[in-house]
C-alpha positions in Angstrom: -58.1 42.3 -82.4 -55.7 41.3 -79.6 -54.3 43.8 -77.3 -50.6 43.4 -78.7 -51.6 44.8 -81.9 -53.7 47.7 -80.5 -51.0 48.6 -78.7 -48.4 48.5 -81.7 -51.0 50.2 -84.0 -51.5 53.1 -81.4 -47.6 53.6 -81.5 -47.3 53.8 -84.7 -50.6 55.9 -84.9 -48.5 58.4 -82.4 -45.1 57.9 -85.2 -47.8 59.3 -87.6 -49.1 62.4 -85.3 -45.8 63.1 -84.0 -44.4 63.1 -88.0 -47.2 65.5 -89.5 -46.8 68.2 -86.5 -43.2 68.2 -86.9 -43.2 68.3 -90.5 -46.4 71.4 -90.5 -44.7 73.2 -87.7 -41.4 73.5 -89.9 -43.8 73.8 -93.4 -43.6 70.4 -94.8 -46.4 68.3 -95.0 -44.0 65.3 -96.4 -42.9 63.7 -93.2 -46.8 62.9 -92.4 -47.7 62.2 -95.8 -44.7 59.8 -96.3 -45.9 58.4 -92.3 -49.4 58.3 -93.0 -48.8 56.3 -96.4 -46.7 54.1 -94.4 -48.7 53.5 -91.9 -52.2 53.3 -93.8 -50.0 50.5 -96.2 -48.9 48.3 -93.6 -51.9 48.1 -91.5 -54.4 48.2 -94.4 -52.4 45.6 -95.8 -52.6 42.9 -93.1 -54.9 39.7 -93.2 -56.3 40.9 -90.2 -57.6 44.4 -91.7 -61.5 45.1 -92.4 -62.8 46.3 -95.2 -64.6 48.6 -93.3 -61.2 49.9 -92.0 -60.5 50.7 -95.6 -63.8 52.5 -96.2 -63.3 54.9 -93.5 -60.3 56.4 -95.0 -61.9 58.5 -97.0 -64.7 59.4 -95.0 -62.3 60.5 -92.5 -61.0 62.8 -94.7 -64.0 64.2 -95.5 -64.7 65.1 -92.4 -61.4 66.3 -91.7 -62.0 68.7 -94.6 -65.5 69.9 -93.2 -64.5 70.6 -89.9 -61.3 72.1 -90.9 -63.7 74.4 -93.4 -65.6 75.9 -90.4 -62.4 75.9 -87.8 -60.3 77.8 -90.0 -62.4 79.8 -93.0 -65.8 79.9 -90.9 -65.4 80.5 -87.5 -61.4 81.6 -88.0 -60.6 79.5 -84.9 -57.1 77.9 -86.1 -54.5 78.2 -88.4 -52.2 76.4 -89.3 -48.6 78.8 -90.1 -46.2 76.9 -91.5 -48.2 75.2 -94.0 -50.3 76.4 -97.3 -53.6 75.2 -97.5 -53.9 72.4 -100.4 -58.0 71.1 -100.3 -60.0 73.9 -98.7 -58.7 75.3 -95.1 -56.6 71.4 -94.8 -53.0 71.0 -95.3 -51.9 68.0 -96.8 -50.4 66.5 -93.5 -53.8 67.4 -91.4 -55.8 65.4 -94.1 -52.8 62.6 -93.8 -53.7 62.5 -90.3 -57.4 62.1 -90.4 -56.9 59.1 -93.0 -54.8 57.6 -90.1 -57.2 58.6 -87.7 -60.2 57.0 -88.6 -59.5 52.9 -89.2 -57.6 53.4 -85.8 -60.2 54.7 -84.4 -62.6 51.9 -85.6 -60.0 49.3 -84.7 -58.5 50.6 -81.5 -61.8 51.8 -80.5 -64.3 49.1 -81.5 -65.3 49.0 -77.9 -66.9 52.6 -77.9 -69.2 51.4 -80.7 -72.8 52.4 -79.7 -71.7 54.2 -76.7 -72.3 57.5 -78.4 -72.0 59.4 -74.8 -68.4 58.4 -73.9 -67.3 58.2 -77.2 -68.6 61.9 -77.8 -67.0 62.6 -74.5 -63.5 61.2 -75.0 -63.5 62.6 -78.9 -64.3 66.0 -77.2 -61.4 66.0 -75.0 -58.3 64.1 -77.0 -59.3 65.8 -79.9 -58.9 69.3 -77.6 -55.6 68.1 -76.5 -54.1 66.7 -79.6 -55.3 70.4 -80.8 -53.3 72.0 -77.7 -50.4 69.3 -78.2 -50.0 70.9 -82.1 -50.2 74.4 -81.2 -47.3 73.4 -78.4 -45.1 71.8 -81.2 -45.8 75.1 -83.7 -48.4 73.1 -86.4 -51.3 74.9 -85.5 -52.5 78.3 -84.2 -55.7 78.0 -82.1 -57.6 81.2 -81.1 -57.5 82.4 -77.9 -61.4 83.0 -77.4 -62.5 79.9 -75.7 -65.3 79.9 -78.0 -62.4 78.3 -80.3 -61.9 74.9 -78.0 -65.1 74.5 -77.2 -66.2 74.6 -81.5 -63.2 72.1 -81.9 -64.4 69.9 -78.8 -68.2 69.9 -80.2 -66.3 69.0 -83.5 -64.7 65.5 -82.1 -67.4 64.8 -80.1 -69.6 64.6 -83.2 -66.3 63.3 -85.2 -65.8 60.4 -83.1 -69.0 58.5 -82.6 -70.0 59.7 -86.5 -66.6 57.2 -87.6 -67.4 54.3 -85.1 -70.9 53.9 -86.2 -69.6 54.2 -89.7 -67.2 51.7 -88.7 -69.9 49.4 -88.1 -71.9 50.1 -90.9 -69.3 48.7 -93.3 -68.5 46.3 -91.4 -72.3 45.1 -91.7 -72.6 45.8 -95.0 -69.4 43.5 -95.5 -70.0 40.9 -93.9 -74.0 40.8 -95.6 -71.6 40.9 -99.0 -69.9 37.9 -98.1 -72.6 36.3 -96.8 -74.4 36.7 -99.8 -71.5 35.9 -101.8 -70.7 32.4 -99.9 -74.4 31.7 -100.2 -74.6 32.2 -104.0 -71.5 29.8 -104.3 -72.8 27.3 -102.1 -76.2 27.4 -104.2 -74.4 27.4 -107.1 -72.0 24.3 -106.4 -75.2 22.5 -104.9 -76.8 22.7 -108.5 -73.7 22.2 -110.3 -73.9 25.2 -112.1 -70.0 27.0 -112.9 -68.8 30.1 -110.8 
């Protein structure tokens, strides 16, 4: 991936963040479903887009919902005010924001792969501050026990390097699909059997 599209996806990855805590701060998760949709459209859509991309949607959410299941109902160490709960603890624009989140992360972030350390590290503290960057616009009520941003810090820092290495397991498993696949062709034109 060249650095031109990192860079546009990342802005338009910050549209998306910028959309759903507008839109939870002021109780709609609309905006950042509509953004997120958008978003996960155009850039799932391109030629240049992984299948593995595509995979992590979901497993992002998933996540998003288990972590959101012990921040919130668990451990009671956010809120979120404006917003009604739809799956779980997770509003609907929270859980439009992890399906962004994780193929940007595994695009954007392909370089972290298998450096579980800094990847921990960095998911620890921009998770922490996209947390305190929410609270600032009115999307999300954190705790003031510190206890609270050091349970959502531990929960990127597992987050983070738990999508990249999923990242690349799709991507492997992909690519040993095609493989396969172009190798059953080519065995099959060499015998002159039809596909």
């Amino acid at each position: 991936m060249d650095v031109k599209h990192v860079i546009l996806q990342q802005i338009a990855f910050q549209g998306v963040w910028i959309l759903c805590a507008l839109g939870g701060a002021r109780g709609q998760s609309w905006p950042g479903v509509l953004a997120a949709a958008l978003y996960l459209g155009v850039s799932l859509g391109l030629p240049r887009s992984r299948v593995s991309d595509r995979a992590l949607v979901p497993l992002a959410i998933m996540i998003g919902l288990a972590l959101d299941l012990v921040w919130v109902i668990g451990a009671g160490w956010l809120a979120y005010p404006g917003t009604p709960a739809r799956l779980g603890a997770s509003p609907l624009w929270i859980l439009a924001l992890w399906a962004s989140f994780g193929p940007t992360l595994a695009a954007s972030f392909r370089w972290l792969r298998g450096r579980h350390g800094l990847a921990a590290s960095l998911g620890a503290a921009g998770g922490s501050l996209a947390f305190a960057a929410g609270a600032r616009f009115g999307a999300v009520e954190v705790a003031a026990d510190p206890t609270s941003w050091l349970g959502l810090a531990l929960g990127f820092g597992v987050a983070v390097p738990l999508l990249l290495a999923a990242s690349a397991h799709f991507e492997g498993a992909s690519l040993r699909s095609l493989r396969g696949s172009l190798r059953g062709s080519l065995h099959g034109s060499r015998l002159g059997t039809p596909r």
